[in-house]
C-alpha positions in Angstrom: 0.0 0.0 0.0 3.1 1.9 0.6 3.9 2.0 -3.5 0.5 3.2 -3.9 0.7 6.2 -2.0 3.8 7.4 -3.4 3.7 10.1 -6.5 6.1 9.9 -9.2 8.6 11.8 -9.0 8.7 15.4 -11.5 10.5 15.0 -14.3 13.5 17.4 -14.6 13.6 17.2 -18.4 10.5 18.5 -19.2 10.8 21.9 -20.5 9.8 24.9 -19.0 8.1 27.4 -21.0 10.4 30.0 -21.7 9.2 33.8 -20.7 8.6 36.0 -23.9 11.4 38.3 -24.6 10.4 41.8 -23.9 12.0 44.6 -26.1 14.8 46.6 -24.4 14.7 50.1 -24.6 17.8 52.1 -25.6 19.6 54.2 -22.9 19.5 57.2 -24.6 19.0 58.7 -21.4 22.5 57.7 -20.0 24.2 58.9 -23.3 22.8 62.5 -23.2 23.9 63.4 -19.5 27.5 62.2 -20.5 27.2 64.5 -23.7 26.0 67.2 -21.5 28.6 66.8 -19.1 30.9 67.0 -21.6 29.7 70.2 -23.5 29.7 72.1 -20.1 33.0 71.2 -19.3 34.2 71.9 -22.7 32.4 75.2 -22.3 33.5 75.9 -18.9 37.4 75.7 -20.3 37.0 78.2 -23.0 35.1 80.9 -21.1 38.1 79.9 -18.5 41.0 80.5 -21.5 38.8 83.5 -22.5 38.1 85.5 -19.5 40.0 84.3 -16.4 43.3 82.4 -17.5 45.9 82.1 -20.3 49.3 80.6 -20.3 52.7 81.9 -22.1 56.4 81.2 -22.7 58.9 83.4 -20.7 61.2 84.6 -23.6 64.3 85.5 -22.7 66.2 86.2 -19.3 65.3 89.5 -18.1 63.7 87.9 -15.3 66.3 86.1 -13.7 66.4 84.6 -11.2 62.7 83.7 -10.4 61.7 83.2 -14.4 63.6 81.9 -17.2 63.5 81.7 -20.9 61.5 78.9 -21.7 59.4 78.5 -18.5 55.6 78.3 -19.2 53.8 80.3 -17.0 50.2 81.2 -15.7 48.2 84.4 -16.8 45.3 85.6 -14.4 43.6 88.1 -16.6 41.0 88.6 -13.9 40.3 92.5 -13.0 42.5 93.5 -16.4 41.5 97.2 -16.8 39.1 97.3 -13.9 42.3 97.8 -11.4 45.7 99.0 -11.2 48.9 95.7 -10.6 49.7 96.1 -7.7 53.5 96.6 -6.7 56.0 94.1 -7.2 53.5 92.0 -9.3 54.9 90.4 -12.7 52.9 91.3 -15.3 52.8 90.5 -19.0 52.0 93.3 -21.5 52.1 94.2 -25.4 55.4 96.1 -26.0 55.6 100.0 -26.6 56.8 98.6 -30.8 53.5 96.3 -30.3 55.1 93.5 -31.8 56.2 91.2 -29.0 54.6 90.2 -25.5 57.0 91.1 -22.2 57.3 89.9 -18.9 58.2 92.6 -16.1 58.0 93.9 -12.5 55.8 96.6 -11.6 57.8 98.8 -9.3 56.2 102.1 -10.2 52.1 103.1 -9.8 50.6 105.6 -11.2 51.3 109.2 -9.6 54.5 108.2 -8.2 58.2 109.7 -9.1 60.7 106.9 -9.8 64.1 107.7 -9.8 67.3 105.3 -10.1 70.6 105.9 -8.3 73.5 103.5 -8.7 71.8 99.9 -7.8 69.0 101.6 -5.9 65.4 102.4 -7.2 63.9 105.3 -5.7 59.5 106.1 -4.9 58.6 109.2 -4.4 61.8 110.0 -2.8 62.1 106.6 -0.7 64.3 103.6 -0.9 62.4 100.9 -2.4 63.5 97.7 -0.5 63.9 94.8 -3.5 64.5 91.4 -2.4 64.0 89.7 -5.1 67.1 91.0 -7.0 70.5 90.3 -6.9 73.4 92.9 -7.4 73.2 95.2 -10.6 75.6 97.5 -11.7 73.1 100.2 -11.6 72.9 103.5 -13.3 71.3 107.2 -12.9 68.0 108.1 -14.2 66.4 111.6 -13.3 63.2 111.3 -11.9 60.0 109.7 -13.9 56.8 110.8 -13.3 54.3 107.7 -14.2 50.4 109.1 -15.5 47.8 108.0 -14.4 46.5 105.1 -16.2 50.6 103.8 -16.7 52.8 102.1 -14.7 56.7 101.7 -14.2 58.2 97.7 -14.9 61.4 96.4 -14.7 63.6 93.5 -15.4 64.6 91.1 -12.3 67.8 91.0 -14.3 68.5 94.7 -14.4 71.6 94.1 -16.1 69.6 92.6 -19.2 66.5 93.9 -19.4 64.9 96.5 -21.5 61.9 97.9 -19.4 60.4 101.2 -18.6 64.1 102.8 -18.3 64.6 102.6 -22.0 60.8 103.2 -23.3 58.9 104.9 -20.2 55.7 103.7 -18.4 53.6 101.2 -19.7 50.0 102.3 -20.5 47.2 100.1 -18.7 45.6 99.4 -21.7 48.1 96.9 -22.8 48.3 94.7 -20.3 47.6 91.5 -20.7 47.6 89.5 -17.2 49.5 89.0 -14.0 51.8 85.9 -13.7 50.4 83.3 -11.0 52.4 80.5 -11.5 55.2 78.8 -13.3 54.3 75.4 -14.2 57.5 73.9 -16.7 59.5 72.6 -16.4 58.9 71.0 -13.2 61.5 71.4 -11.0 61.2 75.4 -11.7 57.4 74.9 -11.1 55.9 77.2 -8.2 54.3 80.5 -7.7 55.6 83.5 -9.2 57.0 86.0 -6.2 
C-alpha cells in the first residue's frame, strides 16, 4: 500500500516554458547626461581661457632669477583694466613697438616719481627695498613721473633687461595679465614671487 501512496517523482527534463522576450529600450537617457557633461565642461574651459586664464612662454632672461626663458607660465587676466597691478606683481604686457609680448616687474604706480641711483630704485623720494634682486651694476635716471592710467616695470635682471628705463611707463591698456604661476619645467614649477 506503501507503493500506492507514493507520487512519481517530476521529471527534470521537461521543459519549462520560456518567458517572452520583452524589447529593451535604448539608454538614450545615460548617453545624453554624458554629452551634457561633456559640453559644459568643454564650455567651462574656453570661457576659463577666454576671461580668467591664459598661459605663455617666458622669452628670454630679463627675469632672472625667479623666471627663465622657456618656462611656461600662468596668466590671471581677472580685474585686467578694472584695477591697477599692484606693486611688485609680474605682469605680461604688449610692448611699446607692439610686436612682441614682455614679462616685467611693476615697481612704479601711477602718480608716483621713480628715480634710479647707482643699484637703488627710488618712490617718491624713498628707498624701495627689492628682495628679489640680486646685485646690478646700476645706473642714474632723473626722476620719472608715471600718469595715471601707466605704470613703471622692470627686469629682475637689471643688467639685461629692457623695461620702462629705455621706453617709459607702460600704459594700462596693454596689459595683458599678471603671472600666477610657473608650471615647466617641473623642477622650476611654483608660484611667481
Amino acid at each position: 500500500m506503501e507503493e500506492d501512496q507514493q507520487q512519481p517523482a517530476p521529471n527534470r527534463e521537461e521543459p519549462v516554458e520560456a518567458a517572452a522576450p520583452q524589447a529593451r529600450r535604448p539608454r538614450t537617457r545615460g548617453r545624453t547626461a554624458t554629452a551634457v557633461v561633456a559640453l559644459l565642461v568643454i564650455a567651462a574651459a574656453v570661457l576659463l581661457r577666454l576671461y580668467v586664464y591664459e598661459t605663455d612662454i617666458v622669452e628670454g632672461n630679463s627675469m632672472a632669477p625667479g623666471l627663465h626663458s622657456g618656462d611656461f607660465i600662468l596668466l590671471c587676466k581677472l580685474g585686467r583694466g578694472a584695477t591697477s597691478p599692484q606693486r611688485f606683481e609680474v605682469i605680461t604686457f604688449r610692448a611699446p613697438d607692439a610686436k612682441d609680448v614682455l614679462i616685467k616687474r611693476v615697481v612704479g604706480l601711477p602718480g608716483e616719481w621713480i628715480w634710479i641711483w647707482g643699484n637703488h630704485v627710488f618712490v617718491n623720494g624713498g628707498y624701495l627695498e627689492e628682495p628679489y634682486l640680486g646685485r646690478w651694476r646700476g645706473q642714474f635716471q632723473a626722476p620719472v613721473w608715471v600718469p595715471g592710467g601707466s605704470v613703471y616695470v622692470m627686469g629682475d635682471n637689471r643688467d639685461d633687461s629692457e623695461d620702462s628705463r629705455k621706453w617709459g611707463p607702460v600704459p594700462l591698456s596693454s596689459v595683458r595679465g599678471r603671472a600666477v604661476a610657473a608650471f615647466f619645467p617641473f623642477n622650476r614649477a611654483g608660484r611667481v614671487r
